[in-house]
Wavefront OBJ file of the C-alpha trace (Angstrom):
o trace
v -18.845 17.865 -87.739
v -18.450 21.622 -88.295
v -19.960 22.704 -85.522
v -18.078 20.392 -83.078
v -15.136 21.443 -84.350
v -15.211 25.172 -83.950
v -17.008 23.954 -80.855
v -13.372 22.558 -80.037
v -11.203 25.768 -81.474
v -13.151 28.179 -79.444
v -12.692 26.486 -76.401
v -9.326 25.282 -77.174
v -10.699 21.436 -76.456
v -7.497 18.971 -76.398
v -8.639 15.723 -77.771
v -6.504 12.922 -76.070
v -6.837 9.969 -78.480
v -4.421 7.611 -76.987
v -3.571 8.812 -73.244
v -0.647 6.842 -71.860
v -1.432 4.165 -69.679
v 0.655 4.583 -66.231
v -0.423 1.764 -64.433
v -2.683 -1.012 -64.805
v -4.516 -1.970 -61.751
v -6.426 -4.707 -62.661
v -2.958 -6.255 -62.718
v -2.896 -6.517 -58.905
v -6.951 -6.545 -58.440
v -9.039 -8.416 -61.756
v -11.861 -7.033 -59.840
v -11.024 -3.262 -58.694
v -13.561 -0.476 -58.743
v -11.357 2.381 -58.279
v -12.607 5.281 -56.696
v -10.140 7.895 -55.902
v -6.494 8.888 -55.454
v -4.530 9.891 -51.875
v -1.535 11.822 -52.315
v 1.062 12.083 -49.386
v 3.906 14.325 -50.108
v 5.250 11.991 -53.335
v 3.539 9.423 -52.569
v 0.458 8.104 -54.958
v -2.466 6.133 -53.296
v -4.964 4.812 -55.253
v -8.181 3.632 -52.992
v -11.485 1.096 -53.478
v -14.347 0.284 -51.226
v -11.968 -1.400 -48.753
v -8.357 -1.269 -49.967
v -5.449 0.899 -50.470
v -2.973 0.466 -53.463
v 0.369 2.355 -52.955
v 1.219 3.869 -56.833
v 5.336 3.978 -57.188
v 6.310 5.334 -60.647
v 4.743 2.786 -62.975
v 3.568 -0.123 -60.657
v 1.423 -0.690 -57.989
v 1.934 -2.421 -54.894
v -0.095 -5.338 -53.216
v -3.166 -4.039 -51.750
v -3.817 -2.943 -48.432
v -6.860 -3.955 -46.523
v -8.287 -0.900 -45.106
v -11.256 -2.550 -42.330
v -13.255 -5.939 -42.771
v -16.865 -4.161 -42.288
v -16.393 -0.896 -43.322
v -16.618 0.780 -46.868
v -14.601 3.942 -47.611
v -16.450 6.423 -49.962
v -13.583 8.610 -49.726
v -10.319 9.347 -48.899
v -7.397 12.327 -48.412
v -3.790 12.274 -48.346
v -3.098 14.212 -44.549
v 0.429 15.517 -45.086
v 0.577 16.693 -41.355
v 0.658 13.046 -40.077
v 2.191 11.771 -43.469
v -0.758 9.360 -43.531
v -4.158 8.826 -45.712
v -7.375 9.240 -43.751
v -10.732 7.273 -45.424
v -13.753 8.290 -44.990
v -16.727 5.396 -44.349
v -20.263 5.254 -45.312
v -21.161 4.561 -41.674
v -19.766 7.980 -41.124
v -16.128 6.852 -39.697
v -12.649 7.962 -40.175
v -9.592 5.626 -40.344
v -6.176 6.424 -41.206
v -3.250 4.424 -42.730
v -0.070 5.810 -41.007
v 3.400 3.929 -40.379
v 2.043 0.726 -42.153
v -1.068 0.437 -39.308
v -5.239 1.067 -39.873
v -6.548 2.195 -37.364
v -10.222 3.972 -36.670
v -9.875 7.863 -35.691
v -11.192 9.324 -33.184
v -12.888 12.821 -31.840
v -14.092 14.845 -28.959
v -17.353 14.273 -29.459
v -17.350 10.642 -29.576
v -18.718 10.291 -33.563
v -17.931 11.965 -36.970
v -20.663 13.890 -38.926
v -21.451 11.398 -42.305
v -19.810 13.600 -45.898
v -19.396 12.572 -49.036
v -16.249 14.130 -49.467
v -13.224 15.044 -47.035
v -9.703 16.925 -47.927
v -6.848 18.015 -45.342
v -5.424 21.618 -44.765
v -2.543 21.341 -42.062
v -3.939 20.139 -39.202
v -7.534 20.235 -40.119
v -9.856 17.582 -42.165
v -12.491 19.517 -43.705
v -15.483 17.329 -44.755
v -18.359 17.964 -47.053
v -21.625 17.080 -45.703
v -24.659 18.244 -48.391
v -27.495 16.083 -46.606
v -27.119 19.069 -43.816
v -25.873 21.738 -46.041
v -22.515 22.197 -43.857
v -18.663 21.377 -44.588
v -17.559 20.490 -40.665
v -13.624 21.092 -39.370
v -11.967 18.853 -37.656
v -8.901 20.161 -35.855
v -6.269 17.366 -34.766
v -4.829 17.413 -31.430
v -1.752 15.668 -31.369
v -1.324 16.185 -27.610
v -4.804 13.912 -27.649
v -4.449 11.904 -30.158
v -7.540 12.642 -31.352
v -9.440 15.637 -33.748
v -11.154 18.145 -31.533
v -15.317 19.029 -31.582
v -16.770 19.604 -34.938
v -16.561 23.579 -36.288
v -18.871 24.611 -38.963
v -16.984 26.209 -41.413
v -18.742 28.016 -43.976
v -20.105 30.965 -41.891
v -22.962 32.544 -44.169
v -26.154 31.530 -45.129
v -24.725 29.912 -48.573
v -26.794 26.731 -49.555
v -24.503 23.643 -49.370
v -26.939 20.536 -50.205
v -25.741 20.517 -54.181
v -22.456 20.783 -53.408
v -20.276 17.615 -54.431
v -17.120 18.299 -54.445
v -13.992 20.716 -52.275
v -10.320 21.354 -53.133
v -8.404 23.981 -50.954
v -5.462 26.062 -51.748
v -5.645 28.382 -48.641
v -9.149 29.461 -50.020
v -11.733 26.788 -50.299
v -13.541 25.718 -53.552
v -16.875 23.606 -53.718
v -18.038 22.529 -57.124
v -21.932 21.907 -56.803
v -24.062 19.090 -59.425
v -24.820 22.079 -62.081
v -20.876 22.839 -62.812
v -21.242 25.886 -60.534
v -17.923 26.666 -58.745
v -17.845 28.876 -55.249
v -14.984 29.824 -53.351
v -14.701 30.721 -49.104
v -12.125 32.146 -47.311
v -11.873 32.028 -43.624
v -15.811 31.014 -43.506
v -16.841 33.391 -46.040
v -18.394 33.342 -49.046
v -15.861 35.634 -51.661
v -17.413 36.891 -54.391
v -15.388 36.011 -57.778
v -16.433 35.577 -61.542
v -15.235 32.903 -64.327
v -13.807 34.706 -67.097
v -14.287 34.007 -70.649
v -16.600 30.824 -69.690
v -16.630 27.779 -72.415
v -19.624 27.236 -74.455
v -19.727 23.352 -73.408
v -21.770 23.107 -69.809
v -20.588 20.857 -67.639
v -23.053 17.967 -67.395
v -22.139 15.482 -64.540
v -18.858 17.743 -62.993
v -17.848 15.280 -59.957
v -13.841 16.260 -58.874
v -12.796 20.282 -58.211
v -8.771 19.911 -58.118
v -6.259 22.618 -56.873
v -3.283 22.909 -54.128
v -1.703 25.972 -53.014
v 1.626 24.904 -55.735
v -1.134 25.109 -58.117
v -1.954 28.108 -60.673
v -4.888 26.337 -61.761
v -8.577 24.659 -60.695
v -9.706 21.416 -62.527
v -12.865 20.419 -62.789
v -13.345 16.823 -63.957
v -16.849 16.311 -66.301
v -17.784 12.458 -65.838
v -20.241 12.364 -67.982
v -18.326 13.986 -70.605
v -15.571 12.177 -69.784
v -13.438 15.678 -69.543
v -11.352 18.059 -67.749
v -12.272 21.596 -67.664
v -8.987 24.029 -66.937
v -9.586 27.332 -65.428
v -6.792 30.054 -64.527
v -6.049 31.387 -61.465
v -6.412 35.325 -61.992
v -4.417 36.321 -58.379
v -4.761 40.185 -59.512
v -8.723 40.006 -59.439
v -9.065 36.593 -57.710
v -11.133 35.767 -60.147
v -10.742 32.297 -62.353
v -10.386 32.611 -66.132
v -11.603 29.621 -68.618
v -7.924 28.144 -70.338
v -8.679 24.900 -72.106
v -10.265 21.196 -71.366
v -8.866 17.774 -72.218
v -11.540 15.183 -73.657
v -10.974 11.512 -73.255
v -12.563 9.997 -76.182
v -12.053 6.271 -75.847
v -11.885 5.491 -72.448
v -14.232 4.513 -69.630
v -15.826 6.604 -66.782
v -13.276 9.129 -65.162
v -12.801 8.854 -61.700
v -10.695 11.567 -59.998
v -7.637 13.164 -61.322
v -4.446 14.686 -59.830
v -1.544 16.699 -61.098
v 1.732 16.584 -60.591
v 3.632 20.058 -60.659
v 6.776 19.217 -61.271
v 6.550 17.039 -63.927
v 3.874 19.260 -65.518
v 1.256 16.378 -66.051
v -2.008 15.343 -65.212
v -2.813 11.330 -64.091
v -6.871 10.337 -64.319
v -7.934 7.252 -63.031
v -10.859 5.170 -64.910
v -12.165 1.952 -62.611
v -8.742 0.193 -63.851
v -6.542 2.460 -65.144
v -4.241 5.205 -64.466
v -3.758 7.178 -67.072
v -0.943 10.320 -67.533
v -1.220 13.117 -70.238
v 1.015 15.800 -70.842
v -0.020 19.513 -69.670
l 1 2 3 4 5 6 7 8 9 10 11 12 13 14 15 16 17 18 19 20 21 22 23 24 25 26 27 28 29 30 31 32 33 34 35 36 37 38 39 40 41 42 43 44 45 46 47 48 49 50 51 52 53 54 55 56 57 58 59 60 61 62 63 64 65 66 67 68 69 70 71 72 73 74 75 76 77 78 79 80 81 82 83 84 85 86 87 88 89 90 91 92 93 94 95 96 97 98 99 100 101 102 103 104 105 106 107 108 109 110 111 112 113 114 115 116 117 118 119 120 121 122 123 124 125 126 127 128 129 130 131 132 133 134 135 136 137 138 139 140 141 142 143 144 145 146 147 148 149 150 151 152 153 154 155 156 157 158 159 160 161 162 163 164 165 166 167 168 169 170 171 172 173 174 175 176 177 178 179 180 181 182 183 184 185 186 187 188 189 190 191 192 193 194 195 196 197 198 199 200 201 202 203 204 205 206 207 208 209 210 211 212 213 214 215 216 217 218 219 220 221 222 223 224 225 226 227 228 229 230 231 232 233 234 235 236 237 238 239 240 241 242 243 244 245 246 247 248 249 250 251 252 253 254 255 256 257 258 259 260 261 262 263 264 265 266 267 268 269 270 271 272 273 274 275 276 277
């Protein structure tokens, strides 16, 4: 009991005992399986294998169906159409824009298969570890459609253990051992984390930042924590800050904050819950 709790003081571990609960969704859903959250400008998606639940304040709206035979793995809020795209296993993208679903399309006829996709402007960057690549997708509104596939990352840098990307103008991958790399303009920059914790990360699974953002979040699901680093913009370099643990609830999902109202909303298969930063 010692030891875990100068394990706590030295890395300044916030232990959330009773985290408000924002929003049930099992109100709406008995069933749901959450998997992620879509944020549009101020408004809060919350997604499952094949429906979309708009998030407004403290309730949630009837669900959406997304497609009959398709199942979304993953999903980003694309502020430059105001709309959420999903990501399918098959390897498809359809977007929920002006009330509609409908399937996306590209130059090349088909979408590489990712695990993971996030929007930068006009762009949809997607993380695709099978082949080691994160592919760009630039949308052409002239064609209604995203233009041929770009590979991004321009080096040599091994991709396949990546599971995770956030960008902020840079972008950050977080790979399965905790390990955190960051490109800009294709390239791999060379930075350091300062002043690391002693805790490693054991299943890390969700890298959060935006560009409003000072910080990088790394959500632990196994540990069921978030790991808080600071941005350092002198060196570029991140520095370690503090970690919330979530004692008592179930398996963290994904996790977004909210910089105006200086808090931080984690979602659990059910729940959404909100603690104060």
């Amino acid at each position: 009991v010692d030891i875990d709790t100068a394990r706590d003081r030295l890395d300044n571990v916030q232990r959330v005992e009773n985290p408000l609960v924002k929003v049930d969704l099992a109100a709406k859903n008995p069933n749901i399986s959450a998997l992620g959250f879509a944020n549009v400008g101020n408004q809060v998606f919350v997604y499952d294998v094949d429906h979309l639940y708009e998030v407004v304040v403290d309730q949630v709206q009837d669900p959406l169906n997304i497609d009959d035979e398709e199942q979304v793995i993953a999903a980003t809020g694309f502020d430059d159409r105001k709309s959420v795209v999903f990501l399918t296993k098959n390897g498809n993208l359809i977007e929920y824009r002006d009330g509609t679903m409908s399937f996306m399309d590209t130059e090349g006829g088909t979408f590489h298969k990712g695990v993971k996709i996030k929007d930068w402007s006009s762009r949809i960057y997607m993380l695709d570890p099978a082949a080691g690549k994160i592919w760009r997708y630039t949308y052409k509104g002239t064609r209604d459609q995203f233009g041929e596939a770009e590979e991004y990352v321009t080096d040599q840098t091994d991709l396949s253990k990546m599971v995770d990307l956030a960008i902020d103008g840079n972008v950050f991958t977080l790979d399965s051992s905790g390990d955190l790399f960051k490109f800009y303009a294709g390239a791999k920059v060379d930075f350091y984390i300062d002043n690391p914790p002693f805790g490693n990360l054991k299943d890390p699974s969700v890298i959060y930042t935006t560009e409003k953002l000072n910080e990088v979040y790394v959500l632990d699901s196994a540990e069921n924590r978030v790991v808080v680093y600071q941005k350092d913009s002198r060196t570029g370099n991140l520095v370690y800050q503090s970690q919330y643990l979530f004692d008592s609830v179930d398996e963290l999902r994904d996790l977004y904050v909210d910089e105006t109202t200086k808090t931080m909303s984690v979602l659990t298969a059910t729940k959404i819950l909100e603690v104060s930063l």
